[in-house]
C-alpha positions in Angstrom: 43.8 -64.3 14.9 44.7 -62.5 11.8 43.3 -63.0 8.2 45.5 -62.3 6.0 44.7 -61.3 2.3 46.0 -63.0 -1.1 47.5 -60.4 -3.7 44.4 -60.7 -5.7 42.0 -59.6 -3.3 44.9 -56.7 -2.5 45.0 -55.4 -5.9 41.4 -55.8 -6.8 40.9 -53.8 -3.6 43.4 -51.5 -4.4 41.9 -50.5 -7.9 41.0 -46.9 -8.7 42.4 -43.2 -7.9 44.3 -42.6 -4.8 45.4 -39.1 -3.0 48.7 -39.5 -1.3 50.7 -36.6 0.8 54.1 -36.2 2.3 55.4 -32.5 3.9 58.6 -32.0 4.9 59.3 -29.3 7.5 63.0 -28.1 8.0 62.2 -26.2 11.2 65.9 -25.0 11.6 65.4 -23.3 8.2 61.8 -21.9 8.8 60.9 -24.4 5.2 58.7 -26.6 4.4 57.7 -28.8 1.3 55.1 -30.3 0.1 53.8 -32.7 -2.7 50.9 -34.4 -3.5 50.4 -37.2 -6.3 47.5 -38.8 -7.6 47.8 -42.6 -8.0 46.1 -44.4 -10.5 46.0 -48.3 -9.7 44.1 -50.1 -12.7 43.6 -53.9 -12.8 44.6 -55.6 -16.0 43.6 -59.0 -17.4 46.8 -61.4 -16.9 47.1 -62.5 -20.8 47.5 -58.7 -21.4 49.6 -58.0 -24.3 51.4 -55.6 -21.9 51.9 -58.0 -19.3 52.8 -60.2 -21.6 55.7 -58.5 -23.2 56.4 -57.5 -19.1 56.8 -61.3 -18.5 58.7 -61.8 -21.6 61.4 -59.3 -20.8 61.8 -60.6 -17.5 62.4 -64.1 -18.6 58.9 -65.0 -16.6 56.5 -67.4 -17.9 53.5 -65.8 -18.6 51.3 -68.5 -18.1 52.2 -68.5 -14.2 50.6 -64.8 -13.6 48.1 -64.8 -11.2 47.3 -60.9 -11.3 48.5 -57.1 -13.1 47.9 -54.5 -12.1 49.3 -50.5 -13.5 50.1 -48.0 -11.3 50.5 -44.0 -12.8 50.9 -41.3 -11.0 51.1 -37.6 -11.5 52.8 -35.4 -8.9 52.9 -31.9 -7.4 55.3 -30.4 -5.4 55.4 -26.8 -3.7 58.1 -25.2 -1.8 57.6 -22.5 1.2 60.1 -20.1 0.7 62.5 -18.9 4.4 60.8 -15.6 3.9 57.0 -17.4 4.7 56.3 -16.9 8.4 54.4 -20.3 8.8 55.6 -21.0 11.7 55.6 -19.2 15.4 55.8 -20.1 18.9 54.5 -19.1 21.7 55.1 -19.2 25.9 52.0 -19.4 27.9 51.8 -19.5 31.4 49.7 -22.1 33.3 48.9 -22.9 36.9 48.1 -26.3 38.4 44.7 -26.9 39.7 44.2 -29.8 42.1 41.2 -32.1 41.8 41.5 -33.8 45.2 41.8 -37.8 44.7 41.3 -37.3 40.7 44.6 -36.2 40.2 45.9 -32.8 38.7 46.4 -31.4 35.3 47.2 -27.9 33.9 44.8 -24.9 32.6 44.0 -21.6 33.3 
């Protein structure tokens, strides 16, 4: 059976610095990209004067937050350029060894 976890315990969990990553790789082009961000996830009180004017704006009564958090991030992002040879492919040859009743596989 599955516990499952309130949005409070989430976010309080959740609090700090993260390092997230997502690459791209256009192998028809020989490409890739790349980018990195640091996420910032800080908790913050729920009669906040930002959350506040959040609620306010959003035509939510403030006094029915349960939690706030603020997320920030900061980003990178690098290109490989055609003319990088990151990528290359080879042909090997293997032969099939037998292992009697324990089946077979491929090697040298």
């Amino acid at each position: 059976m599955f516990e499952f976890m309130d949005i409070q315990a989430f976010l309080q969990l959740s609090c700090g610095r993260w390092l997230t990553q997502q690459t791209c790789h256009q192998l028809g082009q020989f490409t890739a990209q790349s980018q990195t961000a640091q996420l910032n996830v800080e908790l913050l009180e729920v009669n906040d004067a930002e959350v506040v004017r959040l609620c306010c704006d959003a035509q939510i009564d403030p006094t029915q937050v349960l939690c706030a958090a603020k997320l920030s991030w900061q980003k990178k992002k690098s290109f490989i350029p055609s003319s990088s040879r990151w990528l290359s492919a080879n042909r090997c040859p293997l032969r099939q060894r037998r292992l009697g009743n324990r089946g077979s596989y491929c090697g040298r």
